[in-house]
mmCIF entry with sequence, helices, sheets and N, C-alpha, C, O atoms, coordinates in Angstrom:
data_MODEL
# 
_entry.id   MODEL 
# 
_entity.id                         1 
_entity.type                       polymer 
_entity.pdbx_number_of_molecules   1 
# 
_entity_poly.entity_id                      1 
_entity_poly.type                           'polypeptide(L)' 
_entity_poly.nstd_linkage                   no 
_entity_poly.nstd_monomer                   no 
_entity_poly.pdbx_seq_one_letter_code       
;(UNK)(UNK)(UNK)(UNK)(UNK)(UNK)(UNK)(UNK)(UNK)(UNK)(UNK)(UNK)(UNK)(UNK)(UNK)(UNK)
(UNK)(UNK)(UNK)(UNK)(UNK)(UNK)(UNK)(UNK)(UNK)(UNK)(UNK)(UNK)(UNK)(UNK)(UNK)(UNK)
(UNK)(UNK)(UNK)(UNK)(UNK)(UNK)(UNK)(UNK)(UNK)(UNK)(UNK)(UNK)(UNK)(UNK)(UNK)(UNK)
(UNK)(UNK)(UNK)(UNK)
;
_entity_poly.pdbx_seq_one_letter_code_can   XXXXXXXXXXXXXXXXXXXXXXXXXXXXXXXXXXXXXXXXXXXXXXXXXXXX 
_entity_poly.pdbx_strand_id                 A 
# 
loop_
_entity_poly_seq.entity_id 
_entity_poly_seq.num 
_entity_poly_seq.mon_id 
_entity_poly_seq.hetero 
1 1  UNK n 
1 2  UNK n 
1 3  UNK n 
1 4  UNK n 
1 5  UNK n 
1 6  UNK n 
1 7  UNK n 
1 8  UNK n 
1 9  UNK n 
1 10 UNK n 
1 11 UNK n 
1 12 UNK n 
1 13 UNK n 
1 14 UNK n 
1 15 UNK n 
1 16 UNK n 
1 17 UNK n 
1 18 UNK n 
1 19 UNK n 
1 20 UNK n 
1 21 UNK n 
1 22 UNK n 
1 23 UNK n 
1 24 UNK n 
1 25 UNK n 
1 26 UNK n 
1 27 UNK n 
1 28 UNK n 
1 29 UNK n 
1 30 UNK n 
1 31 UNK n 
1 32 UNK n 
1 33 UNK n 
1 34 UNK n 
1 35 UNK n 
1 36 UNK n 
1 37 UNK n 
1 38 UNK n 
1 39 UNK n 
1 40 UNK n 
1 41 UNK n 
1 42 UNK n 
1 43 UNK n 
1 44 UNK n 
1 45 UNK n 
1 46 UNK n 
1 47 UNK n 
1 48 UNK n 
1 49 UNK n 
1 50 UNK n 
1 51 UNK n 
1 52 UNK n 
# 
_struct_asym.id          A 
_struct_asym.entity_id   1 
# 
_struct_sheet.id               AA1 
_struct_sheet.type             ? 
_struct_sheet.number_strands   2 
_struct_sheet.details          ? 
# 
_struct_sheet_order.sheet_id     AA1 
_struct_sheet_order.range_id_1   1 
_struct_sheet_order.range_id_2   2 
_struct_sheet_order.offset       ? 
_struct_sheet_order.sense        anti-parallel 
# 
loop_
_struct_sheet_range.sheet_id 
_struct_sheet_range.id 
_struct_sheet_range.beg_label_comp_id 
_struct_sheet_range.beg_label_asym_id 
_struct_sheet_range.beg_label_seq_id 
_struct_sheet_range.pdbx_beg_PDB_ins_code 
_struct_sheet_range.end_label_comp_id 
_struct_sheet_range.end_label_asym_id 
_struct_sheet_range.end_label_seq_id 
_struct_sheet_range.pdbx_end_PDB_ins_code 
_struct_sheet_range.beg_auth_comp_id 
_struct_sheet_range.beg_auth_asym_id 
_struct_sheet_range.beg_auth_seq_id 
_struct_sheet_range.end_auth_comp_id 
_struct_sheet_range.end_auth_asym_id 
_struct_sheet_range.end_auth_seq_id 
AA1 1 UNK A 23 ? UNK A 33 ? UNK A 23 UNK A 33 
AA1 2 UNK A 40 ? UNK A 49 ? UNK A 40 UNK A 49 
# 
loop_
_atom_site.group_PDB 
_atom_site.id 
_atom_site.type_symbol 
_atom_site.label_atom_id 
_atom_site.label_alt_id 
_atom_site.label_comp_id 
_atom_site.label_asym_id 
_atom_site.label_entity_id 
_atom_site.label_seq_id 
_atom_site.pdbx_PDB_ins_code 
_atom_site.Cartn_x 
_atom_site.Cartn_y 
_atom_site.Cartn_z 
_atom_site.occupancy 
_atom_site.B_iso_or_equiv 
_atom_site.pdbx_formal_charge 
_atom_site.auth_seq_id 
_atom_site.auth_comp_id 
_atom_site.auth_asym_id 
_atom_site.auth_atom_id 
_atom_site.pdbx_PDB_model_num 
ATOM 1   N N  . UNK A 1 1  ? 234.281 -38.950 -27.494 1.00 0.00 ? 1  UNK A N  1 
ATOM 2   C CA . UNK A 1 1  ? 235.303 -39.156 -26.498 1.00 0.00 ? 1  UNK A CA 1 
ATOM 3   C C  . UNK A 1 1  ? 235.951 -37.807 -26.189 1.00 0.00 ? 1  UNK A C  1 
ATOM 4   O O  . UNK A 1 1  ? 236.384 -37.126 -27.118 1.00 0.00 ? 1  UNK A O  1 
ATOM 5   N N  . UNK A 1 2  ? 236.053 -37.301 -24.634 1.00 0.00 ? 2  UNK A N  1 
ATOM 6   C CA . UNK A 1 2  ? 236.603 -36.331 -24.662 1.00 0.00 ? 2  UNK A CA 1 
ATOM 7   C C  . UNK A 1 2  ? 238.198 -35.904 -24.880 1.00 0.00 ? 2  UNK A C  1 
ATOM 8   O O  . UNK A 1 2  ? 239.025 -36.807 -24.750 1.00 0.00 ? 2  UNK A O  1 
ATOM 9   N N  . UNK A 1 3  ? 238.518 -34.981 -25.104 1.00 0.00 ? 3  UNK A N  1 
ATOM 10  C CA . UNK A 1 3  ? 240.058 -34.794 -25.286 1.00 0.00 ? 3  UNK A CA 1 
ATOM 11  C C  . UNK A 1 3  ? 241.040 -34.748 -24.161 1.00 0.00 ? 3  UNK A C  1 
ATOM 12  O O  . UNK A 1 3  ? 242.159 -35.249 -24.056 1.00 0.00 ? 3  UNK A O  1 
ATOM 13  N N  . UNK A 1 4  ? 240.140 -33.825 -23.133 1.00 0.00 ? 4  UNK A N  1 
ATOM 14  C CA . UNK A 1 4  ? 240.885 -33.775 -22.011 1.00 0.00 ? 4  UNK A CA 1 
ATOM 15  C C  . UNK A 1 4  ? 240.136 -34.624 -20.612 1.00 0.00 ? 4  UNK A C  1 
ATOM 16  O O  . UNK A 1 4  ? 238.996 -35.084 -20.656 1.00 0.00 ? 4  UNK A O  1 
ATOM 17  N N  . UNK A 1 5  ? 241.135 -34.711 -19.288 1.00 0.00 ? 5  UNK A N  1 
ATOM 18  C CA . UNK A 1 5  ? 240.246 -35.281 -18.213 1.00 0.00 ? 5  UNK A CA 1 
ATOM 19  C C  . UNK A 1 5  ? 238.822 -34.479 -17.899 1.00 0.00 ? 5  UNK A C  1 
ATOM 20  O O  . UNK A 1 5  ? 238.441 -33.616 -18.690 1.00 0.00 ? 5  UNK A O  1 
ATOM 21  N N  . UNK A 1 6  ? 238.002 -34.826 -16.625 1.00 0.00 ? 6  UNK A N  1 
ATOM 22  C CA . UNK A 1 6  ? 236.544 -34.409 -16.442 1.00 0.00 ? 6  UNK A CA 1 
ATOM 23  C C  . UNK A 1 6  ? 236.780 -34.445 -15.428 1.00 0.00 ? 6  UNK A C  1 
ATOM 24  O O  . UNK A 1 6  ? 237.586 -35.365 -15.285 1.00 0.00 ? 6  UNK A O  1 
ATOM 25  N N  . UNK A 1 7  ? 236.489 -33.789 -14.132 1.00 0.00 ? 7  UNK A N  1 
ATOM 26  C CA . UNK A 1 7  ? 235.950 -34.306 -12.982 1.00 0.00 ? 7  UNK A CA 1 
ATOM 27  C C  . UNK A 1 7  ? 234.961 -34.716 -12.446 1.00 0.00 ? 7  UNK A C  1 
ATOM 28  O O  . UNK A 1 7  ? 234.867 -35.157 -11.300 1.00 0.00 ? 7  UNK A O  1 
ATOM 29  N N  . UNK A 1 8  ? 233.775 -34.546 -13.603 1.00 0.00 ? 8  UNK A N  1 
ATOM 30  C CA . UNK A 1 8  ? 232.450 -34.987 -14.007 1.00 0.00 ? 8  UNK A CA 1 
ATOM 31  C C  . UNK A 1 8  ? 232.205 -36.775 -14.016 1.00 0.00 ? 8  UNK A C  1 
ATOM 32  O O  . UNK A 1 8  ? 232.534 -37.529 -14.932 1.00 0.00 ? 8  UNK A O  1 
ATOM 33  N N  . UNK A 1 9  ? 231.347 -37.268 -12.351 1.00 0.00 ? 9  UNK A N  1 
ATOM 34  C CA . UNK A 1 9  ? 231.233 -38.705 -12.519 1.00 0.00 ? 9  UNK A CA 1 
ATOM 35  C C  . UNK A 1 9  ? 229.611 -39.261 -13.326 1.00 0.00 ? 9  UNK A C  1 
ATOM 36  O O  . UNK A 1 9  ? 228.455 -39.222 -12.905 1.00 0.00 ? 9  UNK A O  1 
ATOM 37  N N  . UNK A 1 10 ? 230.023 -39.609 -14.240 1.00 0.00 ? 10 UNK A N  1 
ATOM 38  C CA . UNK A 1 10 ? 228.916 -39.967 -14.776 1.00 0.00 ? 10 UNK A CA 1 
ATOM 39  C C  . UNK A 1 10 ? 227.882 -40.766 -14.073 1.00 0.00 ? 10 UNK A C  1 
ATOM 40  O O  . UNK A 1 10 ? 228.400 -41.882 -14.125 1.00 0.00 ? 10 UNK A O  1 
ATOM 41  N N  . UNK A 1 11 ? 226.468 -40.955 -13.290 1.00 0.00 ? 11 UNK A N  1 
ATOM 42  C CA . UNK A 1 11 ? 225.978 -41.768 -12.734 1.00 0.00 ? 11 UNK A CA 1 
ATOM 43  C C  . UNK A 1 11 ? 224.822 -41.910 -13.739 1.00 0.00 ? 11 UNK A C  1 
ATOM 44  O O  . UNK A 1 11 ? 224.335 -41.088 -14.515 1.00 0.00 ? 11 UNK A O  1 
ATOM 45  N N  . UNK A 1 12 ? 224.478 -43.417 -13.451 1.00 0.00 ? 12 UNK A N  1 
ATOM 46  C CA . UNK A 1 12 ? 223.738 -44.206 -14.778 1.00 0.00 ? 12 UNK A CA 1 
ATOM 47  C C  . UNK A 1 12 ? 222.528 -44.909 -13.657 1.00 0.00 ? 12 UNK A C  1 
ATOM 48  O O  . UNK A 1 12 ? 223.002 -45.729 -12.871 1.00 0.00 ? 12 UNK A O  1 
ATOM 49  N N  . UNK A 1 13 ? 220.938 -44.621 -13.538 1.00 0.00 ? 13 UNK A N  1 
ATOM 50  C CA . UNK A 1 13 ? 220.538 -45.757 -13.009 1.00 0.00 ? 13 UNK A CA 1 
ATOM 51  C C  . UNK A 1 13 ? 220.379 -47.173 -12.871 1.00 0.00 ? 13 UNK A C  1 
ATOM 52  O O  . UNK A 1 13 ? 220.307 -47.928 -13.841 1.00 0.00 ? 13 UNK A O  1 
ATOM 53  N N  . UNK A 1 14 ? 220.329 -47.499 -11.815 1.00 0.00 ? 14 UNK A N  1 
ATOM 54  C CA . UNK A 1 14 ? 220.581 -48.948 -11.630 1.00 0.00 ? 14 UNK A CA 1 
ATOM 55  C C  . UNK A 1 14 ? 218.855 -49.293 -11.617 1.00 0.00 ? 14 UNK A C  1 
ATOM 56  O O  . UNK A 1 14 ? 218.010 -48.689 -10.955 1.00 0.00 ? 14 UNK A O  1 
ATOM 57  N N  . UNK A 1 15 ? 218.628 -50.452 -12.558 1.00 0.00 ? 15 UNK A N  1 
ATOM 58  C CA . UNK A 1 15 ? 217.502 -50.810 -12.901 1.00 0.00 ? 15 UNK A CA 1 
ATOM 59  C C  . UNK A 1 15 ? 217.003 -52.244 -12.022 1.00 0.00 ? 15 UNK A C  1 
ATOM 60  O O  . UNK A 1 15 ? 215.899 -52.781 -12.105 1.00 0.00 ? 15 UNK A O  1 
ATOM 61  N N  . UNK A 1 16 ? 217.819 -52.546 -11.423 1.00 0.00 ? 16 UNK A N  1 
ATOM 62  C CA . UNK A 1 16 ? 217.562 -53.499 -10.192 1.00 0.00 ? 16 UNK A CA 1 
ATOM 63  C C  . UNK A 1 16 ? 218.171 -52.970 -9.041  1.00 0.00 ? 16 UNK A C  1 
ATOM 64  O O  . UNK A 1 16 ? 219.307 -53.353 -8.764  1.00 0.00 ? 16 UNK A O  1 
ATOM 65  N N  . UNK A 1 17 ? 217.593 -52.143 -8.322  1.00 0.00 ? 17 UNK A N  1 
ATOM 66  C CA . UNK A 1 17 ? 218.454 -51.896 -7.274  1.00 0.00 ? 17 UNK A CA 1 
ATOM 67  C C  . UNK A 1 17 ? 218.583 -52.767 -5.810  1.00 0.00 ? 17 UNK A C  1 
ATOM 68  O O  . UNK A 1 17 ? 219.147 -52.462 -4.759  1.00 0.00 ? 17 UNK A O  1 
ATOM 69  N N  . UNK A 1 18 ? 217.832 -53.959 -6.195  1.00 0.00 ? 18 UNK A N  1 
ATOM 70  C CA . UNK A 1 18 ? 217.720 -54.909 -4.983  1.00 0.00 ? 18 UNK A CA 1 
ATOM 71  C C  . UNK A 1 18 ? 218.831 -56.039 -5.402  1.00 0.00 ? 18 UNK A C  1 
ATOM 72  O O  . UNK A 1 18 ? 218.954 -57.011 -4.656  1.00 0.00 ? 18 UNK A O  1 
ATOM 73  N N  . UNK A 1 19 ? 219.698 -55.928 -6.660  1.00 0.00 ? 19 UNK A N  1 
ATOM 74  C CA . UNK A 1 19 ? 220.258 -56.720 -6.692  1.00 0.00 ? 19 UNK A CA 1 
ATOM 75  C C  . UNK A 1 19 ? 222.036 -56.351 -6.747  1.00 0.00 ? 19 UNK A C  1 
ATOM 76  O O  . UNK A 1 19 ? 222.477 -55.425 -7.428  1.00 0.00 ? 19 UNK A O  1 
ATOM 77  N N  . UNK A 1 20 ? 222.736 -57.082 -6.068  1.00 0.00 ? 20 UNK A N  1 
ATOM 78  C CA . UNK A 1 20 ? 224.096 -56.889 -6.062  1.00 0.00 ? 20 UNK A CA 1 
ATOM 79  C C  . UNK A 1 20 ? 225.065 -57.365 -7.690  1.00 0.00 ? 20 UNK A C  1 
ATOM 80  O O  . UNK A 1 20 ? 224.947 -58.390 -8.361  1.00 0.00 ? 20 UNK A O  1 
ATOM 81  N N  . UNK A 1 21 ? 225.815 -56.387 -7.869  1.00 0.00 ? 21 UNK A N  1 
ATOM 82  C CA . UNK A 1 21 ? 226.553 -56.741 -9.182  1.00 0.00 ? 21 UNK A CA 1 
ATOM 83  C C  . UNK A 1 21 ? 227.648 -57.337 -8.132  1.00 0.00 ? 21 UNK A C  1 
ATOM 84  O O  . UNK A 1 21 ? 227.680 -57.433 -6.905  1.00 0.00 ? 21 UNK A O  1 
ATOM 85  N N  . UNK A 1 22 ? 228.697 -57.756 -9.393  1.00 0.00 ? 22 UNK A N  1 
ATOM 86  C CA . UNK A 1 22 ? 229.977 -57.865 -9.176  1.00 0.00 ? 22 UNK A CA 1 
ATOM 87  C C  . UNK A 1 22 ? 230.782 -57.036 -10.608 1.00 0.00 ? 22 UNK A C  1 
ATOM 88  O O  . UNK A 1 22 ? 230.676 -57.418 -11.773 1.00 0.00 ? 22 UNK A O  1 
ATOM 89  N N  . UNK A 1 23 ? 231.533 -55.901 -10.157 1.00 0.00 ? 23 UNK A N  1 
ATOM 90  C CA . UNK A 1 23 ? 232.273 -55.174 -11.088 1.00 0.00 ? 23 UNK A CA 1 
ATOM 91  C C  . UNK A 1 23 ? 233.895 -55.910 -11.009 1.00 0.00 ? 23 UNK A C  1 
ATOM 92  O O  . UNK A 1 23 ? 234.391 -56.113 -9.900  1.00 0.00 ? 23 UNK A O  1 
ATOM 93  N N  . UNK A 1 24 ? 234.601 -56.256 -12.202 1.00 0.00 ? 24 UNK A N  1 
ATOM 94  C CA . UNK A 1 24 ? 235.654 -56.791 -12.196 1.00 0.00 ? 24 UNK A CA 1 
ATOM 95  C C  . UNK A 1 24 ? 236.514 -56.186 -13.260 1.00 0.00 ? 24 UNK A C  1 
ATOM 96  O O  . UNK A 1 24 ? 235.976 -56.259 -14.365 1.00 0.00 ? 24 UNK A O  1 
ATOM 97  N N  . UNK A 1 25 ? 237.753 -55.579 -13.262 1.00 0.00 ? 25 UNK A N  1 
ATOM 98  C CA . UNK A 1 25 ? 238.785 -55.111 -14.063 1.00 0.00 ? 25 UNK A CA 1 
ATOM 99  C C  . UNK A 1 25 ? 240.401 -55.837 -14.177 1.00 0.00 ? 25 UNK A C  1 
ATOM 100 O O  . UNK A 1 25 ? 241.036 -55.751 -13.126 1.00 0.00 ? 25 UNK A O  1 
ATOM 101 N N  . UNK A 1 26 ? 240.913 -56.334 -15.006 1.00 0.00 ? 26 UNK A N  1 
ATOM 102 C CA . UNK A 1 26 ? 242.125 -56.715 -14.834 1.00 0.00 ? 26 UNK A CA 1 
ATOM 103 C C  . UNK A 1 26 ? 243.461 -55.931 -15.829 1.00 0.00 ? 26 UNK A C  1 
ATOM 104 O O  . UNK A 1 26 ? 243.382 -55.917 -17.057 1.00 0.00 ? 26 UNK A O  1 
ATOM 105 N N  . UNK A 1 27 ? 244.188 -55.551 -15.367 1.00 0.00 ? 27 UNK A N  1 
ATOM 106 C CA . UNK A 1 27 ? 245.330 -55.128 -15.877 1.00 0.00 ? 27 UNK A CA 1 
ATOM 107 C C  . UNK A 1 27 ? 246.193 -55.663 -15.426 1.00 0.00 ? 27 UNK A C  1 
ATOM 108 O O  . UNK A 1 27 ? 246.658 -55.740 -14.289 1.00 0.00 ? 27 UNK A O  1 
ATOM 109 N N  . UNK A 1 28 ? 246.672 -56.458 -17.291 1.00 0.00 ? 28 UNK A N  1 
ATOM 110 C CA . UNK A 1 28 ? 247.916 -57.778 -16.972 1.00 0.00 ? 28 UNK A CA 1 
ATOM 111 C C  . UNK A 1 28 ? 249.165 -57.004 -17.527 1.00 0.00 ? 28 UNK A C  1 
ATOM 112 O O  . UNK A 1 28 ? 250.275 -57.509 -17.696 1.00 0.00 ? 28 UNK A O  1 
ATOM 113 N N  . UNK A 1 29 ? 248.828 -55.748 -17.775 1.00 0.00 ? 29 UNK A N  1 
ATOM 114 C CA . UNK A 1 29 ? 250.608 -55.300 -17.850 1.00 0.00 ? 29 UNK A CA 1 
ATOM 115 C C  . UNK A 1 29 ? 251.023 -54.276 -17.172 1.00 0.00 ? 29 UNK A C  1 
ATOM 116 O O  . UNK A 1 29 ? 251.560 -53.348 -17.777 1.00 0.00 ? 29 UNK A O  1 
ATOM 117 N N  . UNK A 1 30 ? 250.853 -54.232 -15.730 1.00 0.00 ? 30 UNK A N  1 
ATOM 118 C CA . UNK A 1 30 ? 251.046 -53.011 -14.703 1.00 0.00 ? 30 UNK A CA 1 
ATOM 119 C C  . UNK A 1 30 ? 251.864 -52.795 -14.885 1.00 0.00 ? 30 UNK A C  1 
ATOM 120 O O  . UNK A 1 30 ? 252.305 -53.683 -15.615 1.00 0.00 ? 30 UNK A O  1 
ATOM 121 N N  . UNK A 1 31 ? 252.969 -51.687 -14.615 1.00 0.00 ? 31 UNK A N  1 
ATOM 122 C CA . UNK A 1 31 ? 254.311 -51.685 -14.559 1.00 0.00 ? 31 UNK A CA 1 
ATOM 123 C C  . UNK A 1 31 ? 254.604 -50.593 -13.573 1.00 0.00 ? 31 UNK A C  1 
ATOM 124 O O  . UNK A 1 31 ? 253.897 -49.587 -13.616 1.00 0.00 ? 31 UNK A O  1 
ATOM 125 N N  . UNK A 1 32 ? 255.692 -50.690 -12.576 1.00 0.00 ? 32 UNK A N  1 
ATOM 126 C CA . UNK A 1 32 ? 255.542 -50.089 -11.506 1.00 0.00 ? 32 UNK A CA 1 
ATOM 127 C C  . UNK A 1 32 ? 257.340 -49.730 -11.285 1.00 0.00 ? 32 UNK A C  1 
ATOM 128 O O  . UNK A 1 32 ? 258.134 -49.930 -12.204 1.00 0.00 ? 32 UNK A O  1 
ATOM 129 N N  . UNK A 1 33 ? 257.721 -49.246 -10.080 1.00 0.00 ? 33 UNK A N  1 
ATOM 130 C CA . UNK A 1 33 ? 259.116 -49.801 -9.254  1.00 0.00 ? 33 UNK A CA 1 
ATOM 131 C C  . UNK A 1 33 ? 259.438 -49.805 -8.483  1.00 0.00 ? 33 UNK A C  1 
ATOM 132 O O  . UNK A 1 33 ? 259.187 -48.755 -7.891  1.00 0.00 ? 33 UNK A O  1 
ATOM 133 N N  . UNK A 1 34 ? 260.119 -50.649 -7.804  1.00 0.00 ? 34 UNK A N  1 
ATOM 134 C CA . UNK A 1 34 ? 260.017 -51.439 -7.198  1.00 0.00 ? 34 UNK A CA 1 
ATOM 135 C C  . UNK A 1 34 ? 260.380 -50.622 -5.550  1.00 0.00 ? 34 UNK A C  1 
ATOM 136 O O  . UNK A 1 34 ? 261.499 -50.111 -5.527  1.00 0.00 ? 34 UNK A O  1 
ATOM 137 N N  . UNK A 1 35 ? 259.811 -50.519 -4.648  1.00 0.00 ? 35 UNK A N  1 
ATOM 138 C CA . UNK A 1 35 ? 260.448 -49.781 -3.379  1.00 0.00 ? 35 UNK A CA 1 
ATOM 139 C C  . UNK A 1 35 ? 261.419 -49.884 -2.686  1.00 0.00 ? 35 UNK A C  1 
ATOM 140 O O  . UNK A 1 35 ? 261.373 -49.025 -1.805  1.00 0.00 ? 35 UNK A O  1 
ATOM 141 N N  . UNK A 1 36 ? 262.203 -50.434 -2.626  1.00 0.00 ? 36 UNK A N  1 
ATOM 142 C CA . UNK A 1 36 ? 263.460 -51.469 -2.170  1.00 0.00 ? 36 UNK A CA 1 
ATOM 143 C C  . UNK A 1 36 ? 264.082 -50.895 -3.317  1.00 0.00 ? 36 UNK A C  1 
ATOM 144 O O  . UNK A 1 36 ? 264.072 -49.669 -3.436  1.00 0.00 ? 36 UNK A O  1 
ATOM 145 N N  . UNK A 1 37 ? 264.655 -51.662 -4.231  1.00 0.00 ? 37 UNK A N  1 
ATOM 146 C CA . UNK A 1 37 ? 265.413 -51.224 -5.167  1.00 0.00 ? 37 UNK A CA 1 
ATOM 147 C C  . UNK A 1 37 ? 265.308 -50.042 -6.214  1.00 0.00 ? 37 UNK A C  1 
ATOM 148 O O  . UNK A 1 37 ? 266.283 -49.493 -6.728  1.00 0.00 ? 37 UNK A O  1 
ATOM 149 N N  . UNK A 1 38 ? 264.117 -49.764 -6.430  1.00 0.00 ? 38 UNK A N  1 
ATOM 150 C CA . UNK A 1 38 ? 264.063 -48.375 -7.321  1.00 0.00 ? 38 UNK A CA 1 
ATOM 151 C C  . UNK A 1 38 ? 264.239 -49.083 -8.802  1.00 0.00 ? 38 UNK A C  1 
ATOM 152 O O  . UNK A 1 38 ? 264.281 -48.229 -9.687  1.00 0.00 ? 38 UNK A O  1 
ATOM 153 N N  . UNK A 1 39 ? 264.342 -50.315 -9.242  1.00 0.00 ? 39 UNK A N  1 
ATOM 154 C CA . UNK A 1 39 ? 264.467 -50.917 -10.578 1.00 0.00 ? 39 UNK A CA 1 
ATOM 155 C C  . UNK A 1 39 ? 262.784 -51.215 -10.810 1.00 0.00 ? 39 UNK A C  1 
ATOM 156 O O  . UNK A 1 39 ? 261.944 -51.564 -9.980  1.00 0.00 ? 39 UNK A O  1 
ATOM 157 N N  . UNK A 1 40 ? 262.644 -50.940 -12.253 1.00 0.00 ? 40 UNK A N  1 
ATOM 158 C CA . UNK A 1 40 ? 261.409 -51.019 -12.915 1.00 0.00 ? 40 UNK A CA 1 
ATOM 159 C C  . UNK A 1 40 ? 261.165 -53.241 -12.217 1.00 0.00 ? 40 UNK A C  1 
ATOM 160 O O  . UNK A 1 40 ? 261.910 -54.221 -12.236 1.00 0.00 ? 40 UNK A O  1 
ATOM 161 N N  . UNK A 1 41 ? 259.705 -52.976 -11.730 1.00 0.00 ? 41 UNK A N  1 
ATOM 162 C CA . UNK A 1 41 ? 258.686 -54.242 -11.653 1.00 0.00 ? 41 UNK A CA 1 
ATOM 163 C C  . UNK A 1 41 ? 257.604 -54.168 -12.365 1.00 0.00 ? 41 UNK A C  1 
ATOM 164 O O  . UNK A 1 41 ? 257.090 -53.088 -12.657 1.00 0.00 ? 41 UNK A O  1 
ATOM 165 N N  . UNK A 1 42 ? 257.108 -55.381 -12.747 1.00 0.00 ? 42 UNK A N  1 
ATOM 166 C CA . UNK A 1 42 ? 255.518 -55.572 -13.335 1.00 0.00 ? 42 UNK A CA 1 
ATOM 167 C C  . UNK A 1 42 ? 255.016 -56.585 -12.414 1.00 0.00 ? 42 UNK A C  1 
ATOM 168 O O  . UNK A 1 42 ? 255.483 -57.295 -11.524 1.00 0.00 ? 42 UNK A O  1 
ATOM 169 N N  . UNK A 1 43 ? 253.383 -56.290 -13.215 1.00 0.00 ? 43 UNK A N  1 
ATOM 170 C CA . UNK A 1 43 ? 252.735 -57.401 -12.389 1.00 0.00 ? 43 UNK A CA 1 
ATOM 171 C C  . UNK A 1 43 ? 251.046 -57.265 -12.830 1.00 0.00 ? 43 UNK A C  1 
ATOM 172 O O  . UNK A 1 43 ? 250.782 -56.425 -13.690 1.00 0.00 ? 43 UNK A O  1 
ATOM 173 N N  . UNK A 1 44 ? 250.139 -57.923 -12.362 1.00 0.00 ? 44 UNK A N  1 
ATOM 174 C CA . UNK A 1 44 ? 248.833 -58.055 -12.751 1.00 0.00 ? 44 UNK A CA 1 
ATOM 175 C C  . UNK A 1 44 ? 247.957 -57.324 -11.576 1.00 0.00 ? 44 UNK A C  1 
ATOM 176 O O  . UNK A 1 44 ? 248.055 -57.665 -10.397 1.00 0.00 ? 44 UNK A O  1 
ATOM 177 N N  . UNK A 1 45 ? 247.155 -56.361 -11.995 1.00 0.00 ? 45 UNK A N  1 
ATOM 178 C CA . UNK A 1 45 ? 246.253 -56.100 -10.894 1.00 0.00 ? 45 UNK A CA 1 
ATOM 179 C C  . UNK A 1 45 ? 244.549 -56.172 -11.226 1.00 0.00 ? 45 UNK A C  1 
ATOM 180 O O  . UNK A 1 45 ? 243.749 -55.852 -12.106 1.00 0.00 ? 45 UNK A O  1 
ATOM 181 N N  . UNK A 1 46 ? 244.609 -57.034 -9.440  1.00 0.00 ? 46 UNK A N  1 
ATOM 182 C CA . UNK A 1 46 ? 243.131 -57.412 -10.232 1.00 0.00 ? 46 UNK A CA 1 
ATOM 183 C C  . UNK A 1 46 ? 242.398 -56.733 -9.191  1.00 0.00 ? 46 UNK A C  1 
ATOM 184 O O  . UNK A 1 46 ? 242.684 -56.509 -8.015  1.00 0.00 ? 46 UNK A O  1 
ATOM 185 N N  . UNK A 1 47 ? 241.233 -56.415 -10.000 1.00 0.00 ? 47 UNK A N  1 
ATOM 186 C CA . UNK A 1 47 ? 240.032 -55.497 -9.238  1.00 0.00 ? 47 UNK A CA 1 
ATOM 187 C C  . UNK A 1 47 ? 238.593 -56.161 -8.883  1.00 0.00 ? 47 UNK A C  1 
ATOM 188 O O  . UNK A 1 47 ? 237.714 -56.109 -9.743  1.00 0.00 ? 47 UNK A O  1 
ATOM 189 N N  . UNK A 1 48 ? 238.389 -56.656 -7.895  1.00 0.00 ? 48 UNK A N  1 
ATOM 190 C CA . UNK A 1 48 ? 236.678 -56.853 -7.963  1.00 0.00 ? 48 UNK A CA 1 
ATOM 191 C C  . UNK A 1 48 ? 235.892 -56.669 -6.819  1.00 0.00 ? 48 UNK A C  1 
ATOM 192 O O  . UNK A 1 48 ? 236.016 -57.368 -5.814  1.00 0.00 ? 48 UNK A O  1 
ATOM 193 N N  . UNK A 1 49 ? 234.915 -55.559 -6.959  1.00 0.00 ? 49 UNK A N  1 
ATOM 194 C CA . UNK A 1 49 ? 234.068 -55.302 -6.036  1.00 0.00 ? 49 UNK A CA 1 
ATOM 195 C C  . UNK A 1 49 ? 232.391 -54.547 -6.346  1.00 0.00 ? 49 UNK A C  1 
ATOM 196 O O  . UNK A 1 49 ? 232.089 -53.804 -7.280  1.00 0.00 ? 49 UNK A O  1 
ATOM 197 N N  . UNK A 1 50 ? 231.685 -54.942 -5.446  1.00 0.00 ? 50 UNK A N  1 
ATOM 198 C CA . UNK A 1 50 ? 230.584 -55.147 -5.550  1.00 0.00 ? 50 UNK A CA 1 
ATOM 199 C C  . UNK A 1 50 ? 229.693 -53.367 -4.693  1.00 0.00 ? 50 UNK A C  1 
ATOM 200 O O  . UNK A 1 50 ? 229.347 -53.001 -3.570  1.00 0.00 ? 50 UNK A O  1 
ATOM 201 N N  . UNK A 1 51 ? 229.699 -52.890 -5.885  1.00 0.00 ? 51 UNK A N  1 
ATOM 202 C CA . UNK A 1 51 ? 228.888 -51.395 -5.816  1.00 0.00 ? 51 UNK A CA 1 
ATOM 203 C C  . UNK A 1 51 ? 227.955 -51.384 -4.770  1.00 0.00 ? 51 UNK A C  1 
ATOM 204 O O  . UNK A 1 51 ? 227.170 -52.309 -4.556  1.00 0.00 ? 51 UNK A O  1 
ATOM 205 N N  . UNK A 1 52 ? 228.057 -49.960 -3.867  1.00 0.00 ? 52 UNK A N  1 
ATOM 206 C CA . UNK A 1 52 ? 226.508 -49.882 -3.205  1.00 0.00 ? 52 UNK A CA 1 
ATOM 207 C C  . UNK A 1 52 ? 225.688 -49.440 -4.064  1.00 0.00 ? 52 UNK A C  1 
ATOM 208 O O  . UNK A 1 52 ? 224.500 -49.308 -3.772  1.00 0.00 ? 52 UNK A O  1 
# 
């Protein structure tokens, strides 16, 4: 694991390339604030999309 960031994107072949994935990530403890008020918000963000 490296220590510091990379700007290095790792690309991995895709061994079916005729077939579509679905990539999905969830982060259930976002924490953000809020634009209007400037007081700390949370919330869930969900990710899913399907790679060219």
């Amino acid at each position: 694991m490296p220590t510091k960031p990379s700007k290095t994107l790792e690309v991995v072949p895709n061994p079916h390339p005729d077939r579509d994935y679905e990539v999905s990530m969830t982060a259930p403890e976002f924490t953000c604030l809020c634009p209007m008020t400037g007081q700390p918000d949370f919330a869930t963000i969900r990710i899913r999309y399907v790679p060219d």
